[in-house]
C-alpha positions in Angstrom: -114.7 30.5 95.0 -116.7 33.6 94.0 -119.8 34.6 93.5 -118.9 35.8 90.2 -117.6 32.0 89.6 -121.1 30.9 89.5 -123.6 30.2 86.7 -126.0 33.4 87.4 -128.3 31.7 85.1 -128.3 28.5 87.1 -128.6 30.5 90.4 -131.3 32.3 89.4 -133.3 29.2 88.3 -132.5 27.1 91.2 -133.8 30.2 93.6 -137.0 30.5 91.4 -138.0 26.8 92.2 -137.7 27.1 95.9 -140.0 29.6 96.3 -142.2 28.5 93.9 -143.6 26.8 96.6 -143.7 29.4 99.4 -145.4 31.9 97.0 -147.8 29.6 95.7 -148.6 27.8 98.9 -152.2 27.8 99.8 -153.4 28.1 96.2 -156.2 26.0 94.9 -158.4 25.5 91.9 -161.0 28.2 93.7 -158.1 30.6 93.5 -159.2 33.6 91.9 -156.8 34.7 88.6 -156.5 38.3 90.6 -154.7 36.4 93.6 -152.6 34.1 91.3 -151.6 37.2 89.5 -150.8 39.0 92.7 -148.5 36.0 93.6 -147.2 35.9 90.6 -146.5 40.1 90.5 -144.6 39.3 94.2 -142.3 36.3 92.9 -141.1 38.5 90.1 -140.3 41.1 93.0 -138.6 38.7 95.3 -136.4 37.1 91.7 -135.7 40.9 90.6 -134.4 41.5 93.7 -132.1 38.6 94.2 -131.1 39.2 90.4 -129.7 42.9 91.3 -127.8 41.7 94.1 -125.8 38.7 92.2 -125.5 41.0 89.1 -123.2 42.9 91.7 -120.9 40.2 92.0 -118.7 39.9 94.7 -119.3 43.8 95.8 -122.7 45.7 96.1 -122.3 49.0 95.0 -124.9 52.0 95.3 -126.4 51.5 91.9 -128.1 48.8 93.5 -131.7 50.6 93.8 -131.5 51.4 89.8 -130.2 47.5 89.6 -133.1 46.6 91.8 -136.0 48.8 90.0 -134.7 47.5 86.7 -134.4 43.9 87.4 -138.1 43.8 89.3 -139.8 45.7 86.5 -138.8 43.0 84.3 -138.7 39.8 86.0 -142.8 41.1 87.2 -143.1 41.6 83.5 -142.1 38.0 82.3 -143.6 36.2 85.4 -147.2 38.0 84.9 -146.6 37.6 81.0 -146.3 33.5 82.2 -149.5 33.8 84.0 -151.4 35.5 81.4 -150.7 32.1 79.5 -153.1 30.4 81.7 -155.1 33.1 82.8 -158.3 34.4 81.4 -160.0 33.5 78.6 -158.7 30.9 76.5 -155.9 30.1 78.7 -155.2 26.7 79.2 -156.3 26.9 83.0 -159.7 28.2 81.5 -159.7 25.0 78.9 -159.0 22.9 81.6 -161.9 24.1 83.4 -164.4 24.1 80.6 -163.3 20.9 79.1 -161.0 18.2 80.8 -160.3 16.7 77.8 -158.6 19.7 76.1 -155.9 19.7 79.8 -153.1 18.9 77.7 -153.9 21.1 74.8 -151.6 24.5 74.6 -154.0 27.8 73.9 -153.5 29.4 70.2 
């Protein structure tokens, strides 16, 4: 088997869970937003990275820094874009905070 056998999209998902919890470890409800976002900003490094490297498949070539800029710029993008959704105001971590009975409600 190859890397280039594998589900990248799988791989990429099953490497985002596990370090969900290393990034985020440490965080509580007193967490400022900056520091969430700062988190947030380093897991879309760390997933750009690994994303460049499998979308070399089986051999790394030296296109990899472009690879690597490209695929960090835009997995930053999309995981700050995900905290924006519960950042700031009317995110749903600000409802939750103003009014516990509007915690399940999704922000307009």
């Amino acid at each position: 088997m190859k890397i280039a056998d594998l589900d990248m999209a799988e791989l990429i998902d099953a490497v985002g869970v596990a370090l969900v919890p290393v990034i985020f470890k440490g965080v509580e409800k007193e967490t400022p937003a900056y520091a969430l976002r700062e988190r947030a900003r380093l897991n879309g490094e760390i997933m750009g990275r690994f994303a460049a490297v499998l979308y070399c498949g089986d051999e790394v070539g030296t296109d990899i820094l472009e690879l690597i800029d490209l695929f960090t710029a835009h997995m930053r993008g999309k995981h700050l874009q995900s905290m924006d959704r519960f950042l700031g105001p009317g995110g749903a971590l600000s409802v939750l905070r103003h009014s516990p009975d509007q915690a399940l409600r999704t922000p307009k």
